[in-house]
C-alpha positions as a Markdown table, in Angstrom:
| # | Residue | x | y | z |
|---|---|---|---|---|
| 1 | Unk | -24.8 | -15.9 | 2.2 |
| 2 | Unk | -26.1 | -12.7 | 0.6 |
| 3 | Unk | -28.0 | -13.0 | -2.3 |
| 4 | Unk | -26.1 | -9.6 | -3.6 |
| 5 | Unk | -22.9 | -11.3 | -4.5 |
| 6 | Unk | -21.0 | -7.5 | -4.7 |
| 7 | Unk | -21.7 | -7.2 | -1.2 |
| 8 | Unk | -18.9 | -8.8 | 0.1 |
| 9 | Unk | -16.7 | -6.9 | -1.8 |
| 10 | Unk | -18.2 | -4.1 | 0.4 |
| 11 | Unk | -16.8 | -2.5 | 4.0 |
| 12 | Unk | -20.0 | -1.1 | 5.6 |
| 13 | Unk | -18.9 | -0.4 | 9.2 |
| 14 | Unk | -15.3 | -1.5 | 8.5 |
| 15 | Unk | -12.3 | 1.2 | 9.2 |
| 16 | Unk | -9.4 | 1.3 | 7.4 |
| 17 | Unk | -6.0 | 3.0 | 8.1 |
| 18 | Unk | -4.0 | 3.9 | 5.1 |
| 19 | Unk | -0.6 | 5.0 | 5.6 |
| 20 | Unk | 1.0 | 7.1 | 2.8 |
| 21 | Unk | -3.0 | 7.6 | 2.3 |
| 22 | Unk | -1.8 | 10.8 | 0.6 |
| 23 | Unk | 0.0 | 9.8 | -2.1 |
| 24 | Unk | -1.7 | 8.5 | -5.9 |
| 25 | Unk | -2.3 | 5.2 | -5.2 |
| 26 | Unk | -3.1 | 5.3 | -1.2 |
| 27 | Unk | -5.5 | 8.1 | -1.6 |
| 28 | Unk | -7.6 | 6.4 | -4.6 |
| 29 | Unk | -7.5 | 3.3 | -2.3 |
| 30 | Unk | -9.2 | 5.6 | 0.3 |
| 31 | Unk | -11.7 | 7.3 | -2.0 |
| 32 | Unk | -12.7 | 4.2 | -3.2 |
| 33 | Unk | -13.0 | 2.5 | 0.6 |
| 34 | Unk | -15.3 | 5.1 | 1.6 |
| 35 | Unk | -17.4 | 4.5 | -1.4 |
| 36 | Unk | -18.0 | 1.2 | -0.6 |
| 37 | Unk | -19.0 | 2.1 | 3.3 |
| 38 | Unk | -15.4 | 1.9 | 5.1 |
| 39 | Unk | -14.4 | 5.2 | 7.6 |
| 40 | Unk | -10.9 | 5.8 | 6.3 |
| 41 | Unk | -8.3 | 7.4 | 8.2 |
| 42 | Unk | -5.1 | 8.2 | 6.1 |
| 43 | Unk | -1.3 | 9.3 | 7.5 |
| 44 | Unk | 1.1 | 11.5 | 5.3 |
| 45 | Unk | 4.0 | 13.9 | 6.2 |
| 46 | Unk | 2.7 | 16.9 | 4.3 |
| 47 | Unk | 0.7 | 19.7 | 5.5 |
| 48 | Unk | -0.9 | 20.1 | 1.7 |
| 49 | Unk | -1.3 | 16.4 | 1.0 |
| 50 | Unk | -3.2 | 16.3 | 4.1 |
| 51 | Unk | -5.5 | 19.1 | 3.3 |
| 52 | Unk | -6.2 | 17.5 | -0.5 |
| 53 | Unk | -6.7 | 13.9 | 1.1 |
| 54 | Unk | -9.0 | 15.6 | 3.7 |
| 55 | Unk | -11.3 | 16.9 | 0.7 |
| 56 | Unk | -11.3 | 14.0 | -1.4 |
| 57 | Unk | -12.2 | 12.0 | 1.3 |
| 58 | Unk | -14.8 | 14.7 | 2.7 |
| 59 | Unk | -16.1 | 14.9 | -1.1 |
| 60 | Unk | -17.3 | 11.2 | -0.7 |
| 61 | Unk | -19.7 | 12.0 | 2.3 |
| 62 | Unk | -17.5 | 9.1 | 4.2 |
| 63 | Unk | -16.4 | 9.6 | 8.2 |
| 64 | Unk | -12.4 | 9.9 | 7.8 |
| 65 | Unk | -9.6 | 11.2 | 9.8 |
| 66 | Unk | -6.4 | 12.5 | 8.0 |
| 67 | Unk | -3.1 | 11.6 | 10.1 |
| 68 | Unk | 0.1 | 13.8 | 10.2 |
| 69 | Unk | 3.3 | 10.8 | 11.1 |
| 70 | Unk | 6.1 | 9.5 | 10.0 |
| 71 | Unk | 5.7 | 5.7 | 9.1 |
| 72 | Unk | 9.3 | 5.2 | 10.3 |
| 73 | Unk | 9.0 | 5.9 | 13.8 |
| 74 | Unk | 7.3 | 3.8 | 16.3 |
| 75 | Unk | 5.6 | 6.5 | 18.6 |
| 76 | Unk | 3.9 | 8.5 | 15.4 |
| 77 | Unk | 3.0 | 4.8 | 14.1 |
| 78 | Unk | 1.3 | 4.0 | 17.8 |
| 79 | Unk | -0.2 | 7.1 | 17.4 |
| 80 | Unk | -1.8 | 6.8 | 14.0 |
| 81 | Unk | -3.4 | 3.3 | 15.4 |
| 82 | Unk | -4.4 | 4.5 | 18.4 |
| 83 | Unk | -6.3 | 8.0 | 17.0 |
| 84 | Unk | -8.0 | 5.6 | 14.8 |
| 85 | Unk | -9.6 | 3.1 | 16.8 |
| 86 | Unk | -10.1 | 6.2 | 19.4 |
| 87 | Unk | -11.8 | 9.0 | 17.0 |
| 88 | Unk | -13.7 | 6.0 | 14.2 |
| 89 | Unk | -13.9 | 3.1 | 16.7 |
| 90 | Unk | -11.8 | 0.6 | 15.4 |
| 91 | Unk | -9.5 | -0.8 | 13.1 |
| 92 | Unk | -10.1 | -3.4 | 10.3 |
| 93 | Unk | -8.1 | -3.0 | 7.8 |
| 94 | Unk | -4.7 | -1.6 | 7.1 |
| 95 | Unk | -3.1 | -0.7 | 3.9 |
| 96 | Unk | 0.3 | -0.1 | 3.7 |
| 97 | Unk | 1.1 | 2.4 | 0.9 |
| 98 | Unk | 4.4 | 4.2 | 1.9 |
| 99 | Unk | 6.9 | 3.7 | -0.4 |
| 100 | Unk | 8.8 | 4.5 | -3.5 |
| 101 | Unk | 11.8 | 6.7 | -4.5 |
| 102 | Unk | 13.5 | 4.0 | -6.5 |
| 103 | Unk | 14.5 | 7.0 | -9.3 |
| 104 | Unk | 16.1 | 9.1 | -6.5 |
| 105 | Unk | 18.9 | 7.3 | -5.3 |
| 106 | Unk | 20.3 | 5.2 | -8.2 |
| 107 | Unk | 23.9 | 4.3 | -7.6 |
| 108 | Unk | 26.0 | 0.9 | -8.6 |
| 109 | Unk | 26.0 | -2.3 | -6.4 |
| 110 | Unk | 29.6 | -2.2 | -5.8 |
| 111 | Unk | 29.5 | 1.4 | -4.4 |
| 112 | Unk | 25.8 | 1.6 | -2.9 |
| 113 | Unk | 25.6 | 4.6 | -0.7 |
| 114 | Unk | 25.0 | 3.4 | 2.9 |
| 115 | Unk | 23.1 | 6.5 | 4.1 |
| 116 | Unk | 21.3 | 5.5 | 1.0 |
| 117 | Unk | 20.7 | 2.3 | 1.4 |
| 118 | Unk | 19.5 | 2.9 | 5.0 |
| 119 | Unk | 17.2 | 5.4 | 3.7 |
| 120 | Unk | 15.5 | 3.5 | 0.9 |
| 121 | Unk | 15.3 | 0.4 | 3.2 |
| 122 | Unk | 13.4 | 2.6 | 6.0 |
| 123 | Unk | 11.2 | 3.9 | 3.5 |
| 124 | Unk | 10.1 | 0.5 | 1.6 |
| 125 | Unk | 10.3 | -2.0 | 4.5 |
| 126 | Unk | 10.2 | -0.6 | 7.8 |
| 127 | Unk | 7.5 | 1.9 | 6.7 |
| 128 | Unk | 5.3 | -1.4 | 6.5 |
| 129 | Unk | 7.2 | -3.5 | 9.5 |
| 130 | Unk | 5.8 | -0.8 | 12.0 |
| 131 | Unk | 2.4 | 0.1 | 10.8 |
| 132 | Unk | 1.5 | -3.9 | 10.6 |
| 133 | Unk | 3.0 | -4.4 | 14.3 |
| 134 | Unk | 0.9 | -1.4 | 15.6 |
| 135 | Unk | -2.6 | -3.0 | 14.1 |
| 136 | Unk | -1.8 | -6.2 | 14.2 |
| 137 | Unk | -1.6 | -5.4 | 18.3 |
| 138 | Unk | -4.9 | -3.5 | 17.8 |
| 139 | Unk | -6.4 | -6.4 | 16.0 |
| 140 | Unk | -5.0 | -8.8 | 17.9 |
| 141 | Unk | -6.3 | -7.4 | 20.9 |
| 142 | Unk | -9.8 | -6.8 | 19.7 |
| 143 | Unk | -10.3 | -10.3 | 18.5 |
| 144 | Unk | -12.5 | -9.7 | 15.3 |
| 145 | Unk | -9.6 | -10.2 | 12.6 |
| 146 | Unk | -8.3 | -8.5 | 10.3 |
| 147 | Unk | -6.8 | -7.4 | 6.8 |
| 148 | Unk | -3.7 | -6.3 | 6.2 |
| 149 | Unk | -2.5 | -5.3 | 2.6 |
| 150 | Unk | 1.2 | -4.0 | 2.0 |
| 151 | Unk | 1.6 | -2.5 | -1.6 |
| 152 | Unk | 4.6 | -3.7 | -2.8 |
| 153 | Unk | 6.4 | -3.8 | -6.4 |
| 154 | Unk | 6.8 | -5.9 | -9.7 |
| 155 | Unk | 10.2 | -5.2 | -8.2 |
| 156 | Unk | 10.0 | -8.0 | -5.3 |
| 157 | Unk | 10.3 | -10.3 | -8.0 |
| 158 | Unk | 12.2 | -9.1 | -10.6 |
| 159 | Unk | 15.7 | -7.1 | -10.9 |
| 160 | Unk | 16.6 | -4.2 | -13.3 |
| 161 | Unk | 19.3 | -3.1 | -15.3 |
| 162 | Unk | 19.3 | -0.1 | -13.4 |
| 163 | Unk | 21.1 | 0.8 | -10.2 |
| 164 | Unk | 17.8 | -0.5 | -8.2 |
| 165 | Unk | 19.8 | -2.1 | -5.5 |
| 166 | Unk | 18.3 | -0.9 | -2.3 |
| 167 | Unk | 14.6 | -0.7 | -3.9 |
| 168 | Unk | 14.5 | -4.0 | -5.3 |
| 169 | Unk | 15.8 | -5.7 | -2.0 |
| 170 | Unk | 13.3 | -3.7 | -0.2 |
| 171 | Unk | 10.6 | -4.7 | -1.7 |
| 172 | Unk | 11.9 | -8.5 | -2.1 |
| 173 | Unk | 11.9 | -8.3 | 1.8 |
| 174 | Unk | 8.4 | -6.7 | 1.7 |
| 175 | Unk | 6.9 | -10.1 | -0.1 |
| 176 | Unk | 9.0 | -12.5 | 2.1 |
| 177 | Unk | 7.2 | -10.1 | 5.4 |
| 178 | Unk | 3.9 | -10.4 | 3.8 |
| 179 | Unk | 4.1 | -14.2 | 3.8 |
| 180 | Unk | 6.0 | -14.6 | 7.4 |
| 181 | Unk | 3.0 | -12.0 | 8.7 |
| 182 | Unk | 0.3 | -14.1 | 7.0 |
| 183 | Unk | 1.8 | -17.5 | 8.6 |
| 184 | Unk | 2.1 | -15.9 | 12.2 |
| 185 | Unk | -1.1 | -13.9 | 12.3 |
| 186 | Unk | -3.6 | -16.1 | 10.6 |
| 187 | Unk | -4.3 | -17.6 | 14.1 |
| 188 | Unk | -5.8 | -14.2 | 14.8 |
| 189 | Unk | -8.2 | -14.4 | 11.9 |
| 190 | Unk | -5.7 | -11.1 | 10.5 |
| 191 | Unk | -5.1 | -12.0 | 6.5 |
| 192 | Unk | -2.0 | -10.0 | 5.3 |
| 193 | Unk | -1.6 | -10.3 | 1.4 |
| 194 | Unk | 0.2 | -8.0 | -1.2 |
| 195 | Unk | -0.5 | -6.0 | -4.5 |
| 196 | Unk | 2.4 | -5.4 | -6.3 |
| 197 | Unk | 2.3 | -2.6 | -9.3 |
| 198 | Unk | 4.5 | -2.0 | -12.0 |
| 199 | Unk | 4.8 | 1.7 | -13.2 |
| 200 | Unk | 1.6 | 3.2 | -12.2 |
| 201 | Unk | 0.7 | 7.4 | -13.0 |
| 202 | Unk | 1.0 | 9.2 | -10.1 |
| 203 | Unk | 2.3 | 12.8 | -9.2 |
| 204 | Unk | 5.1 | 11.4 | -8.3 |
| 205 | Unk | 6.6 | 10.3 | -11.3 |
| 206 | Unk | 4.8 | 13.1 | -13.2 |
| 207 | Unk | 8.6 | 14.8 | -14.2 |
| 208 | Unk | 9.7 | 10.9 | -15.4 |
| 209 | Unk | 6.6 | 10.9 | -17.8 |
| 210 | Unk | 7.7 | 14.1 | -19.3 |
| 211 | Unk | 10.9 | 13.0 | -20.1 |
| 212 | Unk | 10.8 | 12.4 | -24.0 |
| 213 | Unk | 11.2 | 8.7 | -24.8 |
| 214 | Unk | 10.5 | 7.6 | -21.1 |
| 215 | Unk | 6.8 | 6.4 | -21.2 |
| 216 | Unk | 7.7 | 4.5 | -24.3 |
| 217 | Unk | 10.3 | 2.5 | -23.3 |
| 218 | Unk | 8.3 | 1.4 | -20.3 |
| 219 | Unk | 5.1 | 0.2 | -22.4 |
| 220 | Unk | 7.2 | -1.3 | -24.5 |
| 221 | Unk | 7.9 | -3.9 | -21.7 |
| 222 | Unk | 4.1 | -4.0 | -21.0 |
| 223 | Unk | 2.4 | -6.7 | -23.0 |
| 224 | Unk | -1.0 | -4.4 | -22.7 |
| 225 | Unk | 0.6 | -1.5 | -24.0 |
| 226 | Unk | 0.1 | 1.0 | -21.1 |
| 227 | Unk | 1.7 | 2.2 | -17.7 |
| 228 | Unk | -0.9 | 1.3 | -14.7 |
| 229 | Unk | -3.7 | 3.9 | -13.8 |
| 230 | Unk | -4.4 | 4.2 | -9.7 |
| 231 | Unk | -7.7 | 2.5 | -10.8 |
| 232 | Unk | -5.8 | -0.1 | -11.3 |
| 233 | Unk | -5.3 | -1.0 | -7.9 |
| 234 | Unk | -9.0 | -1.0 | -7.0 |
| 235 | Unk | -10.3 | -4.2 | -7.4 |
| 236 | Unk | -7.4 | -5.6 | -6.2 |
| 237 | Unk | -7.5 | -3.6 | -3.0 |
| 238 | Unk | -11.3 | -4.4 | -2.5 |
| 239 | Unk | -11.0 | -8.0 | -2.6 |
| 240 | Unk | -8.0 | -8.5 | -0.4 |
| 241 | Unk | -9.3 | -6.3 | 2.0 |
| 242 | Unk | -13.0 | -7.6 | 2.3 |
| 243 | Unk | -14.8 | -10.4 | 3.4 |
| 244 | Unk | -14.5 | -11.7 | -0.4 |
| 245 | Unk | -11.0 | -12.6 | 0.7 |
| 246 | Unk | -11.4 | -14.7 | 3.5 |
| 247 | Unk | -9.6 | -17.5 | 3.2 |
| 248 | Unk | -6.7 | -15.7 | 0.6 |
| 249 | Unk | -3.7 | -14.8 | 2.7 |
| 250 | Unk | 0.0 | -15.1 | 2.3 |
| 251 | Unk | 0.0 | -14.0 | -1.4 |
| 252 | Unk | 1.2 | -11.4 | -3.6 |
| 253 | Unk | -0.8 | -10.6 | -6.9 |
| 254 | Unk | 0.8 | -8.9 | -9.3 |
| 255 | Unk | -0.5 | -6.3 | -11.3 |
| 256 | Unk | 1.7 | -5.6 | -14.1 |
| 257 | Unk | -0.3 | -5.5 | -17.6 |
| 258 | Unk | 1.8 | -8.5 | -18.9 |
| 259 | Unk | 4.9 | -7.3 | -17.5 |
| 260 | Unk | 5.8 | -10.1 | -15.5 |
| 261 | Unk | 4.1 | -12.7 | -17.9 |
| 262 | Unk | 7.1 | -12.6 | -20.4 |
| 263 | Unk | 10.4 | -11.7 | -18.5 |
């Protein structure tokens, strides 16, 4: 056991694939992986996502790879795996950070869009079926282990009075995967655990923060009195996807400020 107890909170020599790696909270899970000794490789679907993830990443001094795929389709999901063990000579750790859109297709249960709901269930649950099978293999195959960490939602547990449906079963099937993955895998020495966020800042909500009255009526549900930060997510990321998680898997931590605490 090291005497520096941070250390295994650290990846030296570890490589981790982020898909969605572009977006707020994927990309500060990156940065902060490469700080702490990990060559990250990240996959996005946009040309000047990639080019910003690409110099964040590069501004850390870290070995990285940015990915251009689609996170819903099984050949650029291969691919993502396969230029990453190919170009950084491995894979580790895979985090799972597509997701969202839960404001942008709202609709009532009775009447739920079916284009709609296939969308939104593509987006928040195959988007992490496929990239775990595709490491998992890799993993499996190299026989070292592994961590896999999906990012799901304060959503998987609770419902809205909103017109969430397709969102909030999405990422209720996202924890129930995270625990069936754990169960199956753990005979491969591959943890798979989730992180689920309530509202966190990001440029992707940037429009619903401007919208007078909005931020206050979601801190008023937060028993901290805030919306989550993407530094938020760091600690939690670190320890399920080091050695300082070894013998955590199947579980879902929730990272809410309160929320959850009190409804």
């Amino acid at each position: 056991m090291s005497q520096d107890e941070l250390a295994r909170f650290r990846l030296d020599g570890k490589v981790a694939l982020i898909p969605g790696g572009t977006g707020g909270i994927g990309l500060r899970m990156g940065e902060a992986f490469a700080r702490v000794g990990a060559k990250v490789a990240v996959v996005g679907r946009t040309k000047a996502k990639l080019e910003h993830a690409a110099e964040t990443l590069g501004a850390t001094g870290a070995e990285h790879l940015v990915i251009a795929g689609d996170m819903t389709s099984n050949e650029d999901t291969q691919s993502a795996v396969d230029q990453t063990v190919e170009q950084l000579g491995g894979l580790d750790v895979l985090v799972n950070a597509v997701g969202g859109g839960a404001g942008e297709a709202l609709y009532p249960a009775e009447s739920y869009p079916r284009d709609k709901w296939d969308w939104m269930i593509n987006l928040n649950l195959t988007a992490v079926l496929l990239p775990s099978q595709a490491a998992a293999r890799s993993m499996i195959a190299a026989g070292n282990g592994g961590r896999i960490l999906n990012i799901s939602s304060v959503r998987g547990q609770l419902a809205i009075h909103a017109d969430y449906s397709a969102y909030v079963a999405a990422k209720h099937a996202v924890n129930g995967l995270t625990k069936q993955h754990a169960t199956e895998w753990a005979k491969h020495g591959i943890t798979v655990n989730a992180i689920s966020p309530t509202f966190t800042r990001t440029d992707q909500v940037a429009s619903l923060l401007e919208t007078p009255g909005f931020e206050d009526a979601v801190v008023s549900r937060i028993s901290l009195g805030r919306i989550g930060e993407t530094d938020d997510m760091v600690g939690a990321a670190l320890f399920f996807c080091s050695d300082a998680s070894s013998f955590v898997t199947g579980q879902n931590l929730v990272l809410d400020g309160g929320l959850t605490a009190c409804q």
